[in-house]
C-alpha positions in Angstrom: 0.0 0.0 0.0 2.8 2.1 0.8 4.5 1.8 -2.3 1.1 2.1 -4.3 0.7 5.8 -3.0 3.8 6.9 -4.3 3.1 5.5 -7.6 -0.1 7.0 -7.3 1.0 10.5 -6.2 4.0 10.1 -9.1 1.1 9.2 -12.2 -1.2 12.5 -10.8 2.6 15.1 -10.9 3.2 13.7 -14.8 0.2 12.9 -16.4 -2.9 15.0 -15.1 -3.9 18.6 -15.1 -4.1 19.2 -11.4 -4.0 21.8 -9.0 -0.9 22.2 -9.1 0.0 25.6 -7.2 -0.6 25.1 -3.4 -3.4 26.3 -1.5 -3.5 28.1 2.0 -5.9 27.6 4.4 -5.2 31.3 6.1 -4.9 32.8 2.1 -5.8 36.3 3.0 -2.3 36.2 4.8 -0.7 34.5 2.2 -2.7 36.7 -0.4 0.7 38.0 -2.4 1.8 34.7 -2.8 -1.2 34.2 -5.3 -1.6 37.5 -6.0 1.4 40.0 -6.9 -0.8 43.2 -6.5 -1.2 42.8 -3.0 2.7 43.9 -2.7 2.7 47.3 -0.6 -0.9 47.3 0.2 0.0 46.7 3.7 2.5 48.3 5.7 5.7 49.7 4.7 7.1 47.1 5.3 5.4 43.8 5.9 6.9 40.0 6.2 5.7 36.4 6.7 6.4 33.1 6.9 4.1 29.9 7.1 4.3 26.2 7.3 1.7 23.8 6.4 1.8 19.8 7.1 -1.5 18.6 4.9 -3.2 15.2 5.5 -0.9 13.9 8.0 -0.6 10.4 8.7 -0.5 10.0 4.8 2.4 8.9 3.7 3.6 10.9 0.7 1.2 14.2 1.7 2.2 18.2 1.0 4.2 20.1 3.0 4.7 23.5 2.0 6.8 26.2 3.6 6.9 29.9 2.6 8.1 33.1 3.1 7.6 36.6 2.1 8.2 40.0 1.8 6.9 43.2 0.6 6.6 46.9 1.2 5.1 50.6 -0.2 7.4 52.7 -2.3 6.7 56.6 -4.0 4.6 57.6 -1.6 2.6 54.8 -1.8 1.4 54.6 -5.3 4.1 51.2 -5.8 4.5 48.2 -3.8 7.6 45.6 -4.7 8.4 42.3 -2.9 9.7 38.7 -3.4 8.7 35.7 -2.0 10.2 31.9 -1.8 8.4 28.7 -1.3 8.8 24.9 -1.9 6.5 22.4 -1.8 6.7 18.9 -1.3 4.1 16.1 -2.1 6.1 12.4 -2.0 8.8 11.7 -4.0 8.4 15.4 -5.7 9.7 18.6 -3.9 8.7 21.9 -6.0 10.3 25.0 -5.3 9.4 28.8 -6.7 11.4 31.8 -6.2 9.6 35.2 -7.3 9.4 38.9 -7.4 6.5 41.6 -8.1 5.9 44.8 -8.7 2.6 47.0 -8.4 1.3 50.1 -8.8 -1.7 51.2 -7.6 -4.4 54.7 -8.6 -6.2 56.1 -5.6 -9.8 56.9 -5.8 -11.8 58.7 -3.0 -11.9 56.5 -0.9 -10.5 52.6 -2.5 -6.9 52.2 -3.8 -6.5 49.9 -7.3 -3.3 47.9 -7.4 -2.4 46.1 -10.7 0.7 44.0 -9.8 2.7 41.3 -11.7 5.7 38.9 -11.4 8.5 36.9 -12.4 9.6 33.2 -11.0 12.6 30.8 -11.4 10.9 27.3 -10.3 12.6 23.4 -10.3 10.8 20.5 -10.5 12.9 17.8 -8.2 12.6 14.3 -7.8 13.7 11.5 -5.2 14.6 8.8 -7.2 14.5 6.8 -4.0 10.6 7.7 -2.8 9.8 5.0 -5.9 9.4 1.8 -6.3 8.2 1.3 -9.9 8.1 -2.8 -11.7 9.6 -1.5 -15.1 13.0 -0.3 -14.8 13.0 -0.3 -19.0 10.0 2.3 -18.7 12.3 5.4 -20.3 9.2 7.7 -19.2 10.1 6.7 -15.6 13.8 5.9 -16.5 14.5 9.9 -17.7 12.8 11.6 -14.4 14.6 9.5 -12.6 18.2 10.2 -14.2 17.9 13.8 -14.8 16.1 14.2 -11.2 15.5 18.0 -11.6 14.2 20.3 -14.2 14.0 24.2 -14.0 11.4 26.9 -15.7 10.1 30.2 -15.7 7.0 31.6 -14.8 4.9 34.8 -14.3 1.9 35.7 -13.0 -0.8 39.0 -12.8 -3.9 40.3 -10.5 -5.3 43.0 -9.4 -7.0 44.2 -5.9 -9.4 47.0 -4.8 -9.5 47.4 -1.4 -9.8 49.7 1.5 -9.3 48.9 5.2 -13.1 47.8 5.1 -13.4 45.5 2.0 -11.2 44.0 -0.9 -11.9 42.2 -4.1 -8.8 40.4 -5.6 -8.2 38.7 -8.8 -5.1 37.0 -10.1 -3.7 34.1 -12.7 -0.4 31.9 -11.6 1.2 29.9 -13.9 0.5 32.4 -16.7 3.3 31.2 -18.7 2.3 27.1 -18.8 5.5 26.2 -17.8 6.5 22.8 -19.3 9.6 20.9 -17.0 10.9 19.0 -19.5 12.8 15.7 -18.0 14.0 14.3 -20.9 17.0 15.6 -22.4 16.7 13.7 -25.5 16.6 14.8 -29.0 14.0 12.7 -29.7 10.4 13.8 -31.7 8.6 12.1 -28.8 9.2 13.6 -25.3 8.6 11.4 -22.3 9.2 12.4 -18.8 7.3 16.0 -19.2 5.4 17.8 -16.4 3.0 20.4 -17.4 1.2 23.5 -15.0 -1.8 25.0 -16.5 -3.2 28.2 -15.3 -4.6 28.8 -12.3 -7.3 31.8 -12.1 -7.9 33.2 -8.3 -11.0 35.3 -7.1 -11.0 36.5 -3.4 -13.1 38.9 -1.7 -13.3 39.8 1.9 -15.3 42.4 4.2 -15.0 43.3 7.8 -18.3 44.8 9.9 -19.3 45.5 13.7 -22.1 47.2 15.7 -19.2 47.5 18.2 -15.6 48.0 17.7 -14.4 45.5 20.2 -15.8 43.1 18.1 -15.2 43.1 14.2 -16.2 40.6 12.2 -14.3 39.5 9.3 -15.8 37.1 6.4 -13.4 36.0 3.6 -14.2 34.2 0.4 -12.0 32.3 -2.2 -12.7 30.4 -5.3 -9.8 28.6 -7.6 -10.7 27.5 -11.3 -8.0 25.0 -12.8 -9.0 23.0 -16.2 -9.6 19.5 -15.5 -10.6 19.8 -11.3 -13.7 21.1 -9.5 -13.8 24.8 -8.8 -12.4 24.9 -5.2 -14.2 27.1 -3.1 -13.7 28.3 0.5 -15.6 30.7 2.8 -14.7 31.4 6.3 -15.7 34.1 9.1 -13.4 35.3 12.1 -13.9 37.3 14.9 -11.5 40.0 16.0 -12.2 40.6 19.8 -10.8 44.1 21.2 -8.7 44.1 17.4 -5.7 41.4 19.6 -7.6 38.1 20.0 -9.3 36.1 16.8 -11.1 33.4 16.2 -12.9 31.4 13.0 -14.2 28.8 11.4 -14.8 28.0 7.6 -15.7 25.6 4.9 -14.2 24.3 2.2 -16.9 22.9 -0.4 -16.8 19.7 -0.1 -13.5 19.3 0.7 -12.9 20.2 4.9 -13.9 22.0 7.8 -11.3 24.6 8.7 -11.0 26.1 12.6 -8.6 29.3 13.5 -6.9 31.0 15.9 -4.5 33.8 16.3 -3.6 36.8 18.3 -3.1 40.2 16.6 -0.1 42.5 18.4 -1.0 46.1 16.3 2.8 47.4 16.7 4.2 44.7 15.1 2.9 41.2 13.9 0.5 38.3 14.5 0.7 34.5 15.0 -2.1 32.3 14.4 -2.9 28.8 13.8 -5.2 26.7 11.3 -6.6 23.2 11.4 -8.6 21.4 8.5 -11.0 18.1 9.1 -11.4 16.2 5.8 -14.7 15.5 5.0 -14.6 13.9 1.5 -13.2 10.4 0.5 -9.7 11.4 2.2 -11.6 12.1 5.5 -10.2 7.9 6.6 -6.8 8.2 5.7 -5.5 10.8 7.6 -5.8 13.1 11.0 -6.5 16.7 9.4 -4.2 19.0 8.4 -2.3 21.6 10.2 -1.1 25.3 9.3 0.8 27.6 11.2 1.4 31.7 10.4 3.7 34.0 11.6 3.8 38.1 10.5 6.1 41.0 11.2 5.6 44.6 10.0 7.0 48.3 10.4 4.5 51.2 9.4 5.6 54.8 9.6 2.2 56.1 10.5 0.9 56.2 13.7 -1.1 53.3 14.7 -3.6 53.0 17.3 -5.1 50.3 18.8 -4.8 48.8 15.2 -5.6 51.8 13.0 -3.0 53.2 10.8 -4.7 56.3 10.9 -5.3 59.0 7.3 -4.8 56.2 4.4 -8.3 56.2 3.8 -11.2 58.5 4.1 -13.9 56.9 6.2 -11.5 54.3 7.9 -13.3 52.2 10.2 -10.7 49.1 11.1 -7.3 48.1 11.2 -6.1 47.1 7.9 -6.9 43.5 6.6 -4.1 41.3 8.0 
């Protein structure tokens, strides 16, 4: 059985159009990593990691670790940053290294940012994660050999927000990066690994009849050719803008429970946990995501609010 999974997990990486960029249970912190014009909508300067162990107690599952950075530049109207992460799912660790740039137009009271950016990615293999019957098979044979292959990639998006609200849109994989494992001349290639696109809506709102309790409701749907449309909704609950706490579903897919703490000088720490509740639900214990943030602002902040970046600013910036 053991041996099956990685088989399994190494037929789904070559031959199928899958989701193939990884997905965050906390995405509105890890927004930039999905969408480049979320760089400088934050602080002046603003950084995070995270670290996500999926399905565990399967053997073979992701693991994905990340970390980012971006900030504000010309008085606000840019934002660059750069992020790395790699991701490993059995035998296959994938690692992308990018950076973005964004400007943004201010209206009366919403700011536009139009962002893009560039990535150097590798495609590795462990050669010794597989037990395969055919050691003839050349389409197994030339992965195996060459054990990494490297690409270039881009993505775009765009974001209107305010402290209040945001509506975010953004492609990955723009370019349909081919990782070509075969380093043959050959008319027939074998040993390819393909990414398709992978389009990203996202739209969140905060509201309160009292301000030491906001309420925060995030949405997210994920289109990629040849899976369902992933879609995830969940609602937290800022108490006194330090403590949170949330819950959220993922259609069809999990259950999702949060927690975190919010220090408004300097950074927040909070914790995710996902029940499965599809066909996956018997084969593993939930999954488990951790976030940590840092960031400096030049404005004055208080209790939370960075104060005179938007006209009727009623909350502390979407973190």
């Amino acid at each position: 059985m053991k041996h099956f999974k990685f088989i399994l997990l190494f037929c789904i990486a070559l031959g199928a159009h899958a989701q193939q960029y990884p997905f965050w249970t906390q995405y509105r912190s890890d927004l930039f990593m999905m969408n480049p014009a979320v760089a400088g909508t934050r602080n002046d300067i603003d950084l995070r990691t995270s670290y996500r162990d999926q399905w565990v107690g399967f053997t073979g599952a992701p693991k994905t670790i990340g970390v980012s950075l971006n900030g504000k530049l010309y008085k606000n109207m840019m934002g660059v940053g750069g992020y790395i992460f790699q991701d490993k799912i059995g035998p296959f660790a994938y690692t992308s290294a990018a950076l973005a740039y964004a400007f943004k137009v201010k209206f009366d009271d919403v700011f536009l940012s139009i962002g893009a950016n560039g990535s150097y990615n590798s495609m590795g293999v462990n050669g010794n994660l597989l037990t395969y019957q055919n050691t003839q098979d050349e389409a197994i044979a030339n992965v195996i050999s060459t054990q990494k292959a490297k690409a270039f990639n881009a993505a775009a998006g765009a974001m209107l927000y305010n402290d209040r609200f945001f509506i975010s849109i953004s492609m990955n994989n723009l370019a349909g990066t081919t990782y070509n494992f075969d380093k043959t001349m050959e008319i027939v290639k074998r040993g390819i690994y393909k990414t398709v696109p992978h389009y990203c809506v996202s739209l969140g709102y905060k509201w309160s009849e009292n301000k030491d309790f906001i309420w925060e409701n995030n949405l997210m749907a994920v289109f990629v050719a040849g899976t369902p449309i992933l879609v995830d909704y969940y609602l937290r609950l800022h108490i006194k803008q330090s403590f949170f706490v949330g819950a959220g579903l993922r259609l069809g897919v999990a259950v999702v429970g949060q927690v975190g703490y919010t220090f408004p000088e300097w950074g927040q720490i909070s914790y995710s946990y996902d029940y499965s509740t599809n066909g996956l639900s018997g084969t593993n214990s939930g999954s488990h995501e951790i976030k940590l943030a840092f960031w400096y602002s030049k404005k004055k902040v208080n209790r939370g609010r960075a104060t005179g970046e938007f006209k009727n600013q009623r909350y502390q910036y979407m973190l």
